[in-house]
Structure formats: structure tokens, C-alpha cells
Backbone as CSV, one residue per row, in Angstrom:
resi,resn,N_x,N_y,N_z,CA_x,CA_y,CA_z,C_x,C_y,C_z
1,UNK,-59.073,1.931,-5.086,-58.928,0.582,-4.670,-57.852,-0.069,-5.501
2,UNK,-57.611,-1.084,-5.080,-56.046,-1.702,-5.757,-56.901,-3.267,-6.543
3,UNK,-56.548,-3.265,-6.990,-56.824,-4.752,-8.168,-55.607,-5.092,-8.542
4,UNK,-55.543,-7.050,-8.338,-54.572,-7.207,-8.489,-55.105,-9.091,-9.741
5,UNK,-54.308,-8.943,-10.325,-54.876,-9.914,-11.618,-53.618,-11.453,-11.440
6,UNK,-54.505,-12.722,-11.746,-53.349,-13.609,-11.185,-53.360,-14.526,-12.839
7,UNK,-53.082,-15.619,-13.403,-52.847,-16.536,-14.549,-53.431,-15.780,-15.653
8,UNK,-54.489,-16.798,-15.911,-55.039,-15.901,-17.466,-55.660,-14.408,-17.330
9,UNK,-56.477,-13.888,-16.294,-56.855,-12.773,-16.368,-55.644,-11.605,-16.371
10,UNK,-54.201,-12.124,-15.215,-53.149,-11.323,-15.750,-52.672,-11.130,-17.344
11,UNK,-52.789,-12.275,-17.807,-52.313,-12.149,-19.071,-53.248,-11.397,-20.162
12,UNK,-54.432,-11.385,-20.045,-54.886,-10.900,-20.207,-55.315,-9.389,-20.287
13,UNK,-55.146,-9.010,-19.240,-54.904,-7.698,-18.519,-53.467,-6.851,-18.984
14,UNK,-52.573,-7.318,-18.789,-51.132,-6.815,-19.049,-50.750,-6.784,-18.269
15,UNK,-51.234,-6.538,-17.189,-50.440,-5.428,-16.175,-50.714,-6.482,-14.965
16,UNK,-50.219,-6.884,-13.940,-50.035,-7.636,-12.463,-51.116,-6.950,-11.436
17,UNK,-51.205,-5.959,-11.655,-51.937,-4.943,-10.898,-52.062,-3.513,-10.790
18,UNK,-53.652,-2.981,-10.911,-53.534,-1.272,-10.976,-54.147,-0.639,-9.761
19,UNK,-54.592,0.561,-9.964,-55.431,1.117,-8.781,-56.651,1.689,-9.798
20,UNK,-57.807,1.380,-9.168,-58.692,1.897,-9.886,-59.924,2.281,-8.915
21,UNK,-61.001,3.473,-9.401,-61.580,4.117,-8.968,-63.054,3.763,-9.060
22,UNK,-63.548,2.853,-8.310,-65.328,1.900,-8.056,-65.841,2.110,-6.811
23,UNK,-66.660,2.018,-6.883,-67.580,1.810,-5.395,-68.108,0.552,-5.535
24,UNK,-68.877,0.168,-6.641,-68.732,-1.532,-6.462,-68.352,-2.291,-7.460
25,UNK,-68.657,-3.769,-7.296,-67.693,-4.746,-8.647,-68.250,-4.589,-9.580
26,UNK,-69.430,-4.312,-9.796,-70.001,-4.081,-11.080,-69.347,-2.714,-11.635
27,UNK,-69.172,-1.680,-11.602,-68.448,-0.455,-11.901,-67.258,-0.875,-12.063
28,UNK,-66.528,-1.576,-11.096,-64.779,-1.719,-11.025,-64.810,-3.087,-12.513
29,UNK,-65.871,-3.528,-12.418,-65.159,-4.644,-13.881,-65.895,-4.108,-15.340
30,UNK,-67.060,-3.050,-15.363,-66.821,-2.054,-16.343,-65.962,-0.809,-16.721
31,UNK,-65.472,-0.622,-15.863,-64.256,-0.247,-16.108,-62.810,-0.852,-16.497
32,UNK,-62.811,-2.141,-15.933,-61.356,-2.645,-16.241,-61.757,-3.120,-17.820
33,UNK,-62.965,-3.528,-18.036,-63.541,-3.792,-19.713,-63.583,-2.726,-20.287
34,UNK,-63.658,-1.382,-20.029,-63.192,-0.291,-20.752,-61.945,0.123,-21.224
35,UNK,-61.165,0.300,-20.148,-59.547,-0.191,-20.306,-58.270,-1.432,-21.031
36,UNK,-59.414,-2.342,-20.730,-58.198,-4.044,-21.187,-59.344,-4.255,-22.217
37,UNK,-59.156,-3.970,-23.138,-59.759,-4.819,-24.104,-59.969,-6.264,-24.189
38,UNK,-58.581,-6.945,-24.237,-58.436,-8.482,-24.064,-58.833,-8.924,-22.794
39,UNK,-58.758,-8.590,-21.675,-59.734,-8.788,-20.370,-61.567,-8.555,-20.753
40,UNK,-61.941,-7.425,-21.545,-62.772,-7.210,-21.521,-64.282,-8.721,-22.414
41,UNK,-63.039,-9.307,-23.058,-63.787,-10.464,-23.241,-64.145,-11.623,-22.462
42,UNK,-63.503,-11.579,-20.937,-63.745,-12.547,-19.568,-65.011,-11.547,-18.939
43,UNK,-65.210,-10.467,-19.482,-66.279,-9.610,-18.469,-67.678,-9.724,-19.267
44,UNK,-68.413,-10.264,-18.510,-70.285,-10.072,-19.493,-71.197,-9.141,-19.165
45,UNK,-71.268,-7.837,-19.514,-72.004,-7.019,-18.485,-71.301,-6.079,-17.437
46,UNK,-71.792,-7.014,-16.209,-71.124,-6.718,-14.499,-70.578,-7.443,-14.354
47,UNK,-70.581,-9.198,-14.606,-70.293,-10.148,-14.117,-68.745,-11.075,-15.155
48,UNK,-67.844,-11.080,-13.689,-67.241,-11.902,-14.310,-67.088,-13.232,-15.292
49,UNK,-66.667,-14.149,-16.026,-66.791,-14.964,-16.670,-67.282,-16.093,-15.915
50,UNK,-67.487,-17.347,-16.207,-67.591,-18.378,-14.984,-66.196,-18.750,-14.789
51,UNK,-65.564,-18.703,-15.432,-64.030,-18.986,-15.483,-63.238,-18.349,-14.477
52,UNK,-63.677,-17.189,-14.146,-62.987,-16.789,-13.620,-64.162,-16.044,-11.990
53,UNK,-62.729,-15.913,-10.844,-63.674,-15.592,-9.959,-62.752,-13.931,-8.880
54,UNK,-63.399,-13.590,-8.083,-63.003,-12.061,-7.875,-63.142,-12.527,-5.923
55,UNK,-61.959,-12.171,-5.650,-61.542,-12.121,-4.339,-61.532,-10.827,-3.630
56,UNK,-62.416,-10.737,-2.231,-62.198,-9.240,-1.702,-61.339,-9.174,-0.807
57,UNK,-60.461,-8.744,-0.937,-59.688,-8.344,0.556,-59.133,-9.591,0.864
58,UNK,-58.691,-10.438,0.320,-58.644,-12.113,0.484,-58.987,-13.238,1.407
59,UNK,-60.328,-12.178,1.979,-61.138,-12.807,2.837,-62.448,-13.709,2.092
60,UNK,-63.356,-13.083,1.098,-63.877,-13.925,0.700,-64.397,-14.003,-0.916
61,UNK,-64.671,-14.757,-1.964,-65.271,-14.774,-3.145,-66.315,-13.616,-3.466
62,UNK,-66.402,-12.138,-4.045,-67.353,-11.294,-4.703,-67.839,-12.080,-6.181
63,UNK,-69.438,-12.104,-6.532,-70.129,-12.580,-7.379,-70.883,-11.088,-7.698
64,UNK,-71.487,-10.684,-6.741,-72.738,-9.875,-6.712,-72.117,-8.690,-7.464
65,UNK,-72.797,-7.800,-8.381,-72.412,-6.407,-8.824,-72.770,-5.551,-8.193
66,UNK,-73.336,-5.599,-7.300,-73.746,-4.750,-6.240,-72.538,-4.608,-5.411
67,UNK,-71.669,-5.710,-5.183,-70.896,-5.278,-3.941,-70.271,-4.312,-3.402
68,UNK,-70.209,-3.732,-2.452,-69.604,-2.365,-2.352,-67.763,-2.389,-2.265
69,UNK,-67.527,-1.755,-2.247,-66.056,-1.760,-2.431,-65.457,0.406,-2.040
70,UNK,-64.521,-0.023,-1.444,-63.808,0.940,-0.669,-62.629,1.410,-1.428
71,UNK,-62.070,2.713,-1.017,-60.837,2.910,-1.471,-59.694,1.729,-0.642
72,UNK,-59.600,1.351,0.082,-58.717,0.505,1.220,-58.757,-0.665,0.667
73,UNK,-59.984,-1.030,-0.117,-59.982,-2.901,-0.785,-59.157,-3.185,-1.688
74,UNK,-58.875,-4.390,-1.593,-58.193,-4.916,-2.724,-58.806,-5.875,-3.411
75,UNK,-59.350,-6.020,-4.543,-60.073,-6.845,-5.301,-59.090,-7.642,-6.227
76,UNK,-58.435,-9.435,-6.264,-57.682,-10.761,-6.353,-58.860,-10.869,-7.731
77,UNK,-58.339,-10.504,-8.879,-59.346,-11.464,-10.170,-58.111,-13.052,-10.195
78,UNK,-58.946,-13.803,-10.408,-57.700,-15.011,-11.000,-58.900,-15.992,-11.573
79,UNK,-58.360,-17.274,-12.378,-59.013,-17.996,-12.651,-59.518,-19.073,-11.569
80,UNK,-60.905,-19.397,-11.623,-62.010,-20.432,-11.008,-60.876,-21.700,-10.167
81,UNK,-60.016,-21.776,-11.416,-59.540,-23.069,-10.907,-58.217,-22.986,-9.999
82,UNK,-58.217,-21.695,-10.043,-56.397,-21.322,-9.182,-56.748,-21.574,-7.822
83,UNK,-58.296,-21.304,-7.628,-58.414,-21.028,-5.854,-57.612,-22.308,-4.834
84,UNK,-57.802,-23.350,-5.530,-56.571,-24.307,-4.532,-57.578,-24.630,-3.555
């Protein structure tokens, strides 16, 4: 799946965007907290920060760690307040 990181979680992150290997958000953001250290302090657990929120496919807001997620998805991290 493709992840793509927008303001502080990019900066955070380093990188604009990677491809990474989840079946759901809970897996895909223990993993990116395995990887980004400095990201890994926006991650609690499964769950993103409140600060920040996780877009699927840029159809709608993921919360749940359950969610399932595909090789074909693209999972939008950015901050709470970017959504506009």
C-alpha cells in the first residue's frame, strides 16, 4: 500500500511518501513507528495522535485499528487541522 504524509507528520516522517506492507491501520502505523522514530511519537499504540488524522483512499477519515487496508490503498496521514 502507498502512504503518503502531509505538514507535521511529513516532517516528521522524512520522507513525502513510502510503500508499505499492512493489512490494517493498526499494523501500517506500527510499523511506520518502527521505522520513523520522530513520527513514532504522533503514534500511541494503534492509534494515531488526536492531532493528527489518516485518510483512506481520499474518500474517507480511518480511526479504527481494525481497518482493513489493501495493497491498491493509499493511506493521506496529515494534521487534524489541514483537513480544510
Amino acid at each position: 500500500m502507498h502512504v503518503e504524509f502531509l505538514g507535521v507528520p511529513r516532517e516528521r516522517a522524512g520522507v513525502a511518501e513510502l510503500d508499505v506492507q499492512a493489512d490494517t491501520l493498526g499494523r501500517l502505523l506500527g510499523t511506520l513507528a518502527a521505522q520513523m522514530p520522530a513520527l513514532a511519537e504522533l503514534i500511541a499504540v494503534d492509534r494515531l495522535h488526536p492531532s493528527l488524522v489518516a485518510s483512506l483512499n481520499g474518500d474517507r477519515f480511518i480511526s479504527d485499528p481494525g481497518t482493513p487496508l489493501g495493497d491498491d490503498d493509499c493511506v493521506l496521514i496529515l494534521s487534524a487541522d489541514a483537513g480544510g
